[in-house]
N, C-alpha and C positions, 0 to 999 in steps of 0.2 A: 834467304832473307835479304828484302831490300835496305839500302841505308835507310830510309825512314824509318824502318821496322825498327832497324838496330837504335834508333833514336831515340823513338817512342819507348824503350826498354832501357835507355838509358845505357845501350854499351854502342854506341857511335863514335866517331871524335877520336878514341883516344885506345884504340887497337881491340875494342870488346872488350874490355875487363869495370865500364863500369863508371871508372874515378871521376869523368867528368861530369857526371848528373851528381856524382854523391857527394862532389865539392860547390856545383850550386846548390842543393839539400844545406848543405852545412851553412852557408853564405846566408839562405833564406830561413835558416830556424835562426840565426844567429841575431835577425834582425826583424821577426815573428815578436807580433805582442803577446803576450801570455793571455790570449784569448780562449779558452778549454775548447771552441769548437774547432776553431784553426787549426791550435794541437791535434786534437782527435784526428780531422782530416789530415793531417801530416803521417801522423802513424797508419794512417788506413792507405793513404799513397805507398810509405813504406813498405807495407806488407804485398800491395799489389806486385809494385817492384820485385819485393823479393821472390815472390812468387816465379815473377817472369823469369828472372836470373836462374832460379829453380829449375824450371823448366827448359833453359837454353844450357843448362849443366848436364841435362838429363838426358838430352840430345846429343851433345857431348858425349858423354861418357856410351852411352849407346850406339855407335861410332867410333870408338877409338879404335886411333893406331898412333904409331910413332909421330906421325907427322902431326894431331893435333894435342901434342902434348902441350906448346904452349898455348894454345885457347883456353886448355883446361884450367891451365896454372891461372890465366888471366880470369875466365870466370869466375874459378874458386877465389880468385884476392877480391873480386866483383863483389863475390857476395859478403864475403867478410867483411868486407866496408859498408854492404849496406845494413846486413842486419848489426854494425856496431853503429850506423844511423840511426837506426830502429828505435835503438836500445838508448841513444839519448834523445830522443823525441819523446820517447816514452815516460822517460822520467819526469816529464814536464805534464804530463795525465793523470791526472786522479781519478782513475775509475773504481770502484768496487764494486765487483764480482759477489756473489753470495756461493757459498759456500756449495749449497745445495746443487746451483746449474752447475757449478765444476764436476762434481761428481755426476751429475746426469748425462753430462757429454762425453765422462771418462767410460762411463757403464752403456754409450753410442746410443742412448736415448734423446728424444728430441727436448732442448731448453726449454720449450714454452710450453713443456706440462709444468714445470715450475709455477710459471706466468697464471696459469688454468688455475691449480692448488692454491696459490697464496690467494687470488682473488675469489676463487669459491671460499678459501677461508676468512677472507673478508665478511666476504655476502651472510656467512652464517652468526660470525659475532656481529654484524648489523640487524640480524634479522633479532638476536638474544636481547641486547640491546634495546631496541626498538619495545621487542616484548614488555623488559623491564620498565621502560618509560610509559607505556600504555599500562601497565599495573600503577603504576603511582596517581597518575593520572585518573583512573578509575578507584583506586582508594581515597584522595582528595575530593571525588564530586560525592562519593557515599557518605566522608567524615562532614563536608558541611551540608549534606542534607539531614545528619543525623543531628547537628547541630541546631540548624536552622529549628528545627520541631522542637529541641531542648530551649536553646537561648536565641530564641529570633529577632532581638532587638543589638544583642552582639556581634551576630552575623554580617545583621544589617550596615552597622557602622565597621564593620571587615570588611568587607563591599568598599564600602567607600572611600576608607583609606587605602585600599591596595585599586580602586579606581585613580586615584590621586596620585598616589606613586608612580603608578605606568605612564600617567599623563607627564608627571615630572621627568621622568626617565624619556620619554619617545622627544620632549622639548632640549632635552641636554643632547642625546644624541644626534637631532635634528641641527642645533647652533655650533656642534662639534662637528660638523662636516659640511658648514656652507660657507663660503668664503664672505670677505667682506661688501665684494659687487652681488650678492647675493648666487652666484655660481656653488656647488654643491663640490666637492674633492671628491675625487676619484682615486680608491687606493691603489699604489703602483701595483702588477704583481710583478712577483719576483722569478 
């Protein structure tokens, strides 16, 4: 492995073991806005890392002799600096996990039959839903046809006040989201 290699892995500089990537880590969280995506990319760097260190350990140790006892010791302190980097990057993350993908990845099923089930179970209480709001819907157009033939002059003036209403209501809504130069708001999303 070239010095760049060892660079890019963060054991260059400072004998393989590491220290000097995981003290600029420390320097650059320390002065890291509490932005969650920043965060998140710091821990996903972390993990790369460690991985690599993982890998240069594995190598290691699949080779040993006498002679690289100190590499070893160097990249085992390697990694223990970075996964106790990890470990405070981490705490600056709010993720949560659901319960469910934990166990599917522990039973080495793939996560996003999760993803599959929560949204088919979506689509189904949308479709219940839905159903229900087309029953109401078609109970209302029977109740004032049945009405209409009963009391057609009360219908009539039901009509017109709930014409009057919706006009009142699409006028409020309307002056509640136009600005003064007549420009319209746009709601942020979030």
């Amino acid at each position: 492995m070239d010095l760049s290699q060892n660079t890019a892995l963060g054991t260059g500089g400072s004998g393989g073991n590491g220290m000097l990537a995981a003290a600029v880590n420390d320097t650059a969280a320390a002065t890291a806005v509490d932005d969650p995506k920043q965060n998140l990319n710091q821990v996903i760097n972390s993990i790369q890392k460690t991985l690599g260190l993982l890998h240069q350990l594995y190598l290691t140790v699949s080779s040993f002799n006498t002679a690289s006892q100190l590499p070893l010791l160097q990249r085992l302190n390697g990694l223990v600096t970075e996964l106790d980097n990890m470990v405070k990057l981490s705490e600056k993350c709010n993720i949560q996990v659901p319960m469910e993908v934990l166990n599917l990845i522990d039973d080495g099923k793939n996560p996003d039959e999760f993803t599959r089930d929560v949204i088919n179970s979506c689509i189904v209480k949308n479709q219940v839903t839905k159903g229900k709001t087309d029953a109401f819907k078609s109970l209302r157009k029977h109740l004032l046809e049945e009405l209409e033939q009963t009391f057609p002059d009360e219908v009539e003036s039901y009509r017109e006040i709930r014409a009057m209403s919706a006009a009142e209501a699409k006028r409020l809504a309307q002056a509640q989201s136009s600005l003064p130069n007549g420009d319209v708001k746009v709601k942020a999303e979030l």
